[in-house]
PyMOL CGO cylinders between C-alpha atoms (Angstrom):
from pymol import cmd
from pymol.cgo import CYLINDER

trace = [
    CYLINDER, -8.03, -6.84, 3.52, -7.02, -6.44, 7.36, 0.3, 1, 1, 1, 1, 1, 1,
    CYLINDER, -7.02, -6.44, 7.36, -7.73, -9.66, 7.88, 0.3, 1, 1, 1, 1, 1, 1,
    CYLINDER, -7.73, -9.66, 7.88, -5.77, -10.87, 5.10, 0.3, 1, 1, 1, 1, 1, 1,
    CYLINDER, -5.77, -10.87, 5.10, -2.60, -8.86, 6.34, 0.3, 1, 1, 1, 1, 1, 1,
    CYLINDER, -2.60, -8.86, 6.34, -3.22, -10.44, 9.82, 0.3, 1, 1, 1, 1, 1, 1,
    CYLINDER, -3.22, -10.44, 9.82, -3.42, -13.92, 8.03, 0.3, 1, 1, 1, 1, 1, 1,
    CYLINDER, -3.42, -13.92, 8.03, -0.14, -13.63, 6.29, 0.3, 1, 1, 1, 1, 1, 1,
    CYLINDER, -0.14, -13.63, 6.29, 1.68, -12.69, 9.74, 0.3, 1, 1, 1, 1, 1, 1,
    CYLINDER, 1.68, -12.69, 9.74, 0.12, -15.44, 11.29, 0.3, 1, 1, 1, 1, 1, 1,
    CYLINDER, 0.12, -15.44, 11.29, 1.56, -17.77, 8.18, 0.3, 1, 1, 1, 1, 1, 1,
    CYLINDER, 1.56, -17.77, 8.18, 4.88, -15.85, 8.92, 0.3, 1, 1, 1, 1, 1, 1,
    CYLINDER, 4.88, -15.85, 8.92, 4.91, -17.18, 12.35, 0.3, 1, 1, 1, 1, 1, 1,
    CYLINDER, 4.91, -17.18, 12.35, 3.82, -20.66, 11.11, 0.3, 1, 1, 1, 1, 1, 1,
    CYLINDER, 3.82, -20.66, 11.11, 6.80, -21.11, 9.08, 0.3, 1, 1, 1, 1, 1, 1,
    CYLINDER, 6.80, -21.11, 9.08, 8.85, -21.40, 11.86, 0.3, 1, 1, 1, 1, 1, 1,
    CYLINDER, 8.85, -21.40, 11.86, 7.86, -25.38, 10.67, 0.3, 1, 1, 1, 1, 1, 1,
    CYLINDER, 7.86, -25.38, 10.67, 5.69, -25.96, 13.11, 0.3, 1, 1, 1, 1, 1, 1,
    CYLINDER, 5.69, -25.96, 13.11, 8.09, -26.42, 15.83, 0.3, 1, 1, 1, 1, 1, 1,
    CYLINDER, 8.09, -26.42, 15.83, 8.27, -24.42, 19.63, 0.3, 1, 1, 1, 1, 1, 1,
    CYLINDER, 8.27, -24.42, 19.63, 10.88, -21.65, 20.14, 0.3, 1, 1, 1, 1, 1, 1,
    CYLINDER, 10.88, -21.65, 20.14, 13.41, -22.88, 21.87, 0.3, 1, 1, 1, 1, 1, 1,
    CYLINDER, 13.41, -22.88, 21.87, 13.47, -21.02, 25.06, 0.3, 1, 1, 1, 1, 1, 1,
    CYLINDER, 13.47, -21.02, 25.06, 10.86, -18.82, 26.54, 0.3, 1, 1, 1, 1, 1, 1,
    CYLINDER, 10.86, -18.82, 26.54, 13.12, -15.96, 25.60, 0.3, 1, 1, 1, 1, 1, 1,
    CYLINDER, 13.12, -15.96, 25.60, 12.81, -17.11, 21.91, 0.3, 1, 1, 1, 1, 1, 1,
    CYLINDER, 12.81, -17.11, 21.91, 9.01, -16.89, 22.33, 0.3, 1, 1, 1, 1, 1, 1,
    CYLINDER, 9.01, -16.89, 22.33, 8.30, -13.72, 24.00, 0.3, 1, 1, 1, 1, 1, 1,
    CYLINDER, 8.30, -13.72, 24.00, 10.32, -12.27, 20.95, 0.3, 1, 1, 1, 1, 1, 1,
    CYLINDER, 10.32, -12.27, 20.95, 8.28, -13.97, 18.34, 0.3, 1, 1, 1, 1, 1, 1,
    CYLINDER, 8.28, -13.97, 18.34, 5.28, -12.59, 20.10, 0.3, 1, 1, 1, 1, 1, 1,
    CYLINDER, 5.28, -12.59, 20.10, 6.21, -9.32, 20.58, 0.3, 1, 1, 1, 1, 1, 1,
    CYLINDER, 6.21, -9.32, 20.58, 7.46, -9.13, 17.45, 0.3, 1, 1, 1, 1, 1, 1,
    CYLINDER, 7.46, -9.13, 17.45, 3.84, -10.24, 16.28, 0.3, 1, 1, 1, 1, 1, 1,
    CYLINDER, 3.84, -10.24, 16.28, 2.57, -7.33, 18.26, 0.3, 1, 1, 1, 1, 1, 1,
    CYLINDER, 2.57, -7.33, 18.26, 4.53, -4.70, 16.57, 0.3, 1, 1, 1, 1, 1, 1,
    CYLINDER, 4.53, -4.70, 16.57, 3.21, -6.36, 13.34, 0.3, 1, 1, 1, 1, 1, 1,
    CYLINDER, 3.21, -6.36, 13.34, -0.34, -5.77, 14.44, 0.3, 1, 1, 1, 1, 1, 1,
    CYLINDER, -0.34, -5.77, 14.44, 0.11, -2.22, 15.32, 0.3, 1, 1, 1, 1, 1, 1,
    CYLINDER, 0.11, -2.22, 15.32, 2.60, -1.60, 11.63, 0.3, 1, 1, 1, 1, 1, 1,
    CYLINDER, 2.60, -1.60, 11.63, -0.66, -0.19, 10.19, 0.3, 1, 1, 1, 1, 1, 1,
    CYLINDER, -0.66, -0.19, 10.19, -2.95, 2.44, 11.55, 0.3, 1, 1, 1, 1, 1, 1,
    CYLINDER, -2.95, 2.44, 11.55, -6.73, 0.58, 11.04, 0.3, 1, 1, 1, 1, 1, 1,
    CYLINDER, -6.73, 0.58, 11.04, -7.74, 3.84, 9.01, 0.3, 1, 1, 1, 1, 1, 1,
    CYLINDER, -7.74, 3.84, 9.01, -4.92, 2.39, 6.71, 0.3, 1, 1, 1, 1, 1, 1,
    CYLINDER, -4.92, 2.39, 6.71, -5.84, -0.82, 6.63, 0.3, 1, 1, 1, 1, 1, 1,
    CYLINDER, -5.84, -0.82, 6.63, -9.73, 0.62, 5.40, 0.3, 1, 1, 1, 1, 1, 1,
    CYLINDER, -9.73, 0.62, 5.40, -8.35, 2.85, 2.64, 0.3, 1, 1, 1, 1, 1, 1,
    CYLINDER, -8.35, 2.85, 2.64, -5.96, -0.17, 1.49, 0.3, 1, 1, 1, 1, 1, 1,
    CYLINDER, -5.96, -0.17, 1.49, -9.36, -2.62, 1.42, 0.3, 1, 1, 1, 1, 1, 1,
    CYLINDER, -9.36, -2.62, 1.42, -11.48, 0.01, -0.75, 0.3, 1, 1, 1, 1, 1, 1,
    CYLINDER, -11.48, 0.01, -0.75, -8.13, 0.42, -2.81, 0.3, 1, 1, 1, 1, 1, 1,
    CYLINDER, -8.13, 0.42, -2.81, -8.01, -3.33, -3.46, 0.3, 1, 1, 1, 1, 1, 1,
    CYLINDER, -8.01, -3.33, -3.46, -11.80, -3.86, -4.23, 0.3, 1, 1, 1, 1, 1, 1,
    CYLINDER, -11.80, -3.86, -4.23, -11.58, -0.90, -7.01, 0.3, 1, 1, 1, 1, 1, 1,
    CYLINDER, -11.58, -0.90, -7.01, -8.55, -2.62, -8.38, 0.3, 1, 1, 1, 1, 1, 1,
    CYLINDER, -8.55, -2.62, -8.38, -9.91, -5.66, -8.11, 0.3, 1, 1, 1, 1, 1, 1,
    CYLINDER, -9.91, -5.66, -8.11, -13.26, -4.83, -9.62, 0.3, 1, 1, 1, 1, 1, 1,
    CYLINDER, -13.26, -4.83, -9.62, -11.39, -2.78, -12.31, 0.3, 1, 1, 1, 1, 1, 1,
    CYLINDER, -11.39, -2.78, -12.31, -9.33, -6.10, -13.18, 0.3, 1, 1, 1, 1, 1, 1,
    CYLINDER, -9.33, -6.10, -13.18, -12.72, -7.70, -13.99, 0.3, 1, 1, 1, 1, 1, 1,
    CYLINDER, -12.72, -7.70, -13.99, -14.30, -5.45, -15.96, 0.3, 1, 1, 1, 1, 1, 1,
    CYLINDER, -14.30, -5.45, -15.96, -11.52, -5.26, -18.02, 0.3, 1, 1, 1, 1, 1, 1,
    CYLINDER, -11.52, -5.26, -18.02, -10.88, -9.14, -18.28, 0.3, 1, 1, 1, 1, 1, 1,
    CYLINDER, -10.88, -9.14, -18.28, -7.45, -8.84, -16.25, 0.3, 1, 1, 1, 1, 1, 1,
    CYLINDER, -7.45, -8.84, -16.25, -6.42, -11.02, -13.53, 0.3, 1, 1, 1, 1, 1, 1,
    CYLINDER, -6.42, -11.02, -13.53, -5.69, -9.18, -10.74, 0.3, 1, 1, 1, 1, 1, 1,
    CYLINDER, -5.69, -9.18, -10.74, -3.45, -11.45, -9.19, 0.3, 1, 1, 1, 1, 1, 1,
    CYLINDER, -3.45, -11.45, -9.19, -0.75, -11.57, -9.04, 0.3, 1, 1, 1, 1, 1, 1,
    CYLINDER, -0.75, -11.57, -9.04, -0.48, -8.09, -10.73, 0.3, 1, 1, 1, 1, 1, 1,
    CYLINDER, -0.48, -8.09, -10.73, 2.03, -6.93, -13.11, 0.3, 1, 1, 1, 1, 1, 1,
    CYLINDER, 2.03, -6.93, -13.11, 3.75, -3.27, -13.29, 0.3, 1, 1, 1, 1, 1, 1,
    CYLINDER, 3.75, -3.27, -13.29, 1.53, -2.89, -16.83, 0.3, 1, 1, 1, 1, 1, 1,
    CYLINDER, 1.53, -2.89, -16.83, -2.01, -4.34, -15.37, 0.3, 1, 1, 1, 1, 1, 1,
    CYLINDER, -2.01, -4.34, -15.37, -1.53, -1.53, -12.56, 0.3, 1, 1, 1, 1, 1, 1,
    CYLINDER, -1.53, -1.53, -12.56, -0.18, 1.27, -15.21, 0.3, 1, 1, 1, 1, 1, 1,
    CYLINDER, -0.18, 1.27, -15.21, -3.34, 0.44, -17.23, 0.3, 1, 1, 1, 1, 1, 1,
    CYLINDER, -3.34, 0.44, -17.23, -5.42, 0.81, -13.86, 0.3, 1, 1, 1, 1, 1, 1,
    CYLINDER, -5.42, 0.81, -13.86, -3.74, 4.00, -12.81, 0.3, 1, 1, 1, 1, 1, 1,
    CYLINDER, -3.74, 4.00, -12.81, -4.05, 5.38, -16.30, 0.3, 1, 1, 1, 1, 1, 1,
    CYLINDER, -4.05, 5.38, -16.30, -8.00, 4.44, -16.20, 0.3, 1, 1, 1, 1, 1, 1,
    CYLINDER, -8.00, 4.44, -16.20, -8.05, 6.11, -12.77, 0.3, 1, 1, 1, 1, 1, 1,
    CYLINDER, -8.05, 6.11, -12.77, -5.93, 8.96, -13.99, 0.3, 1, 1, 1, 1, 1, 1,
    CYLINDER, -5.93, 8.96, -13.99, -8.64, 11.54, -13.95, 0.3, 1, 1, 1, 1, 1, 1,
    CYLINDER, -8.64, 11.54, -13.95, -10.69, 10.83, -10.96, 0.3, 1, 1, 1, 1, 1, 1,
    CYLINDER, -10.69, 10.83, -10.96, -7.81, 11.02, -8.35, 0.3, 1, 1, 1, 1, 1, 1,
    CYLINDER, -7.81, 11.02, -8.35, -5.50, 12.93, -6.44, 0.3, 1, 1, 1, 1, 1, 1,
    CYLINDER, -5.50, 12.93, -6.44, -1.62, 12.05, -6.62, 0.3, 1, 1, 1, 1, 1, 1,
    CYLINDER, -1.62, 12.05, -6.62, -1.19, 11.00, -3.21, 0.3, 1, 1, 1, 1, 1, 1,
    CYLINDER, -1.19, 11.00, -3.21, -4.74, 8.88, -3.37, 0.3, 1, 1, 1, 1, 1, 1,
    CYLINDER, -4.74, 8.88, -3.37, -3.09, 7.00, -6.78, 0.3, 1, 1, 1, 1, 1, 1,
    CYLINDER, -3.09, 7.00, -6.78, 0.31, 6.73, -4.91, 0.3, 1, 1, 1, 1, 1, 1,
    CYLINDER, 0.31, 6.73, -4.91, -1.54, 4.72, -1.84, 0.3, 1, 1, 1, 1, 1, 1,
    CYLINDER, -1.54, 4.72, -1.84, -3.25, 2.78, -4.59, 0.3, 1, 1, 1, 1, 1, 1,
    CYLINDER, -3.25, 2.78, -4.59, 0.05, 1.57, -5.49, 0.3, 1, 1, 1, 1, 1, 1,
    CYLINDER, 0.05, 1.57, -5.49, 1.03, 0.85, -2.27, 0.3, 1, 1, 1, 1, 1, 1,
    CYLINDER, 1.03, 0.85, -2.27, -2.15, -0.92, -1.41, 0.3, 1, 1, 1, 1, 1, 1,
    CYLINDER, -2.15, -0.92, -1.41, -1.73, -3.27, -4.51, 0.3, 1, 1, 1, 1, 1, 1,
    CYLINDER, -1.73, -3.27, -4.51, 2.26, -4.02, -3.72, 0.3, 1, 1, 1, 1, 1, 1,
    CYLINDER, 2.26, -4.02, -3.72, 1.13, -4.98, 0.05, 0.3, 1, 1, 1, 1, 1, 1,
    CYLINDER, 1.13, -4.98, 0.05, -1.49, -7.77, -0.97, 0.3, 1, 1, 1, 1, 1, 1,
    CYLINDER, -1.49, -7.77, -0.97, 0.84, -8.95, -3.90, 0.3, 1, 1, 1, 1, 1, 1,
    CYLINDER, 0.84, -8.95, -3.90, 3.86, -9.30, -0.95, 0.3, 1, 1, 1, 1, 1, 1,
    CYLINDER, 3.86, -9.30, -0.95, 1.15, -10.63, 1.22, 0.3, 1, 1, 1, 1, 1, 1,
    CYLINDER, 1.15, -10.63, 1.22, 0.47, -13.53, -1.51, 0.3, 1, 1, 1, 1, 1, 1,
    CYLINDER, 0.47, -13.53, -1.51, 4.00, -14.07, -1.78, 0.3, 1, 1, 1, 1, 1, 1,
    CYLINDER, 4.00, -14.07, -1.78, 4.04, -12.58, -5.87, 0.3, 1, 1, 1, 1, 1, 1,
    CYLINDER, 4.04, -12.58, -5.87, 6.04, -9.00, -5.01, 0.3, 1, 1, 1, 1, 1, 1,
    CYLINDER, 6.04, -9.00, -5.01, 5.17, -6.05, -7.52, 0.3, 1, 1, 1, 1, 1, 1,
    CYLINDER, 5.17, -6.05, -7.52, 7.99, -4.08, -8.86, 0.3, 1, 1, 1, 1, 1, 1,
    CYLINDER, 7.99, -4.08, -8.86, 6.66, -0.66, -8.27, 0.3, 1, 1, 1, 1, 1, 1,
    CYLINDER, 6.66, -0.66, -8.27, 9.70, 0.92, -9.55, 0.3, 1, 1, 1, 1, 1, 1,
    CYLINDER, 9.70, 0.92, -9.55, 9.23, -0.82, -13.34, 0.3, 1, 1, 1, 1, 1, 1,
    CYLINDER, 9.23, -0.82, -13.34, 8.74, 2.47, -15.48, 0.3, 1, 1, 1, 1, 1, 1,
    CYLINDER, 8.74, 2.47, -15.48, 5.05, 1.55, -16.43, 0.3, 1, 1, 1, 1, 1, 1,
    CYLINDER, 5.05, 1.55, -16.43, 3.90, 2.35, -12.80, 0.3, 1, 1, 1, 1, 1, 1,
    CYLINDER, 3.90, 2.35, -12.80, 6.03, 5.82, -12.35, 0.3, 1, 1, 1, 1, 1, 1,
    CYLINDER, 6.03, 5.82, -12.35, 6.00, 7.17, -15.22, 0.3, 1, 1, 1, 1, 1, 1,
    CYLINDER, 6.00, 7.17, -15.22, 2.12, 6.79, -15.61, 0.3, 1, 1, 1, 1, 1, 1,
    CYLINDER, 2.12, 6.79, -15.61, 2.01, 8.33, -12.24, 0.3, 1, 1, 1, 1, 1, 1,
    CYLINDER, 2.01, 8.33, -12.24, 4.40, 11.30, -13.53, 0.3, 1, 1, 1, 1, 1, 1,
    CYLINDER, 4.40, 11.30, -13.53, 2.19, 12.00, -16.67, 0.3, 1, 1, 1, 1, 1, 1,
    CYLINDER, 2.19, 12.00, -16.67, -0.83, 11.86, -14.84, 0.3, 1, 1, 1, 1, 1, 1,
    CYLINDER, -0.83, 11.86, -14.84, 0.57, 14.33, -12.86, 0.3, 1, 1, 1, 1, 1, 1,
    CYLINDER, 0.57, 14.33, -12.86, 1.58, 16.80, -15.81, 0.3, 1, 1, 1, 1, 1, 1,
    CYLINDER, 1.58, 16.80, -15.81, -1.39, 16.20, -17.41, 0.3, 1, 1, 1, 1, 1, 1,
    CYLINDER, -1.39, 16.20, -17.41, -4.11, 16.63, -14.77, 0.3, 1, 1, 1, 1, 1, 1,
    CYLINDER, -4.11, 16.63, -14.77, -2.01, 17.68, -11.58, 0.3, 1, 1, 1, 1, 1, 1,
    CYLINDER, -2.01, 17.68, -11.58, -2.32, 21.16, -10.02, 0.3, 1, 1, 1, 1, 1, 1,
    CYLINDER, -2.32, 21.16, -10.02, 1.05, 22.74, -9.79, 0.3, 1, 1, 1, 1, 1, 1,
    CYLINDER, 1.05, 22.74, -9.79, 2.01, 22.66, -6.12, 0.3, 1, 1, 1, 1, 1, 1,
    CYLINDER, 2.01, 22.66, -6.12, 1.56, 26.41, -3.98, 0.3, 1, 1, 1, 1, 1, 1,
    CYLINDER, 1.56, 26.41, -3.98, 3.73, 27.44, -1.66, 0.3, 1, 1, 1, 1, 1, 1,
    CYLINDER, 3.73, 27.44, -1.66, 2.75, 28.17, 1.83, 0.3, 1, 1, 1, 1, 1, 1,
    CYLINDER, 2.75, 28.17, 1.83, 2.74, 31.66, 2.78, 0.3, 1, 1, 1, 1, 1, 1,
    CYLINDER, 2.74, 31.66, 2.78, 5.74, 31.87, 5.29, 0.3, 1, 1, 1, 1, 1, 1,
    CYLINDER, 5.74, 31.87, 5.29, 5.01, 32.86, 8.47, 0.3, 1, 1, 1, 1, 1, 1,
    CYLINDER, 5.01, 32.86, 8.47, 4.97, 36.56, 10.57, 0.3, 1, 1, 1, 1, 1, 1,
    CYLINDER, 4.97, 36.56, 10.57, 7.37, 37.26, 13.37, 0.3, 1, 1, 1, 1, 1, 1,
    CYLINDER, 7.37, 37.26, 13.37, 4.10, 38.17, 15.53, 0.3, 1, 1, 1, 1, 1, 1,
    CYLINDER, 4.10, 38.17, 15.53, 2.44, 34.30, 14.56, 0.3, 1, 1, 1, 1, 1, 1,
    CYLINDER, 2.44, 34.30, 14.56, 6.37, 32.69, 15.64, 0.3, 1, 1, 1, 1, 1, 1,
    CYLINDER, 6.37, 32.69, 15.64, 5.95, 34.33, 18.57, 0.3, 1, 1, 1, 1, 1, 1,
    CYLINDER, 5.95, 34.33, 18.57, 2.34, 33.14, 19.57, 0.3, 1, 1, 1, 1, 1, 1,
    CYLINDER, 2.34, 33.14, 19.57, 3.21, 29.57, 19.91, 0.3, 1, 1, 1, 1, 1, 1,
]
cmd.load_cgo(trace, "trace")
């Protein structure tokens, strides 16, 4: 999947329709700017997004969906399937992982289309732990540090 991000922002620059910047101002920007791209995601980011993909992915097959582009309902129905086996935050990058290779392919996912939160908000009343609050801490441990 990394190398599929790093494809698309080399596309990005390529749609600049094949022609040179037109100073060398113009093109130290474009390739700093491609720097910064590169370094957007940490590479422990860009692993957890490729294993969330495949599972997707694989998911999509099994179930005779196309996983491509994906719609809010295919990845409600995936979340929903995945429900039980996941931490929140795991199923929220999940989400994330799956709107970055749709925007990557050029077909955006509308994360905010009620059959992607909401799933995500009754998983979490049906199988979440309620949240704990941290103990607060002493005047003694302030003082340490």
């Amino acid at each position: 999947m990394a190398d599929s991000f790093n494809d698309a922002r080399k596309r990005q620059l390529a749609r600049l329709d094949g022609t040179k910047p037109p100073t060398a101002r113009a093109a130290m920007a474009l390739a700093k700017s491609q720097a910064y791209l590169d370094a957007a995601d940490a590479p422990a980011t860009l692993r957890a997004y490729a294993a969330d993909l495949a599972n997707y992915k694989a998911w999509c097959e099994r179930h005779g969906f196309a996983p491509m582009p994906a719609t809010p309902e295919v990845v409600g129905a995936y979340l929903a399937a995945a429900g039980e086996g996941y931490a929140a935050p795991t199923l929220r990058r999940c989400v994330a992982a799956i709107a970055r290779a749709c925007g990557v392919a050029g077909h955006p996912l509308d994360t905010k289309h009620p059959a992607i939160p909401e799933t995500l908000r009754g998983i979490g009343r049906k199988h979440g732990a309620p949240a704990r609050r941290a103990a607060a801490l002493t005047t003694a441990e302030v003082k340490k540090s």
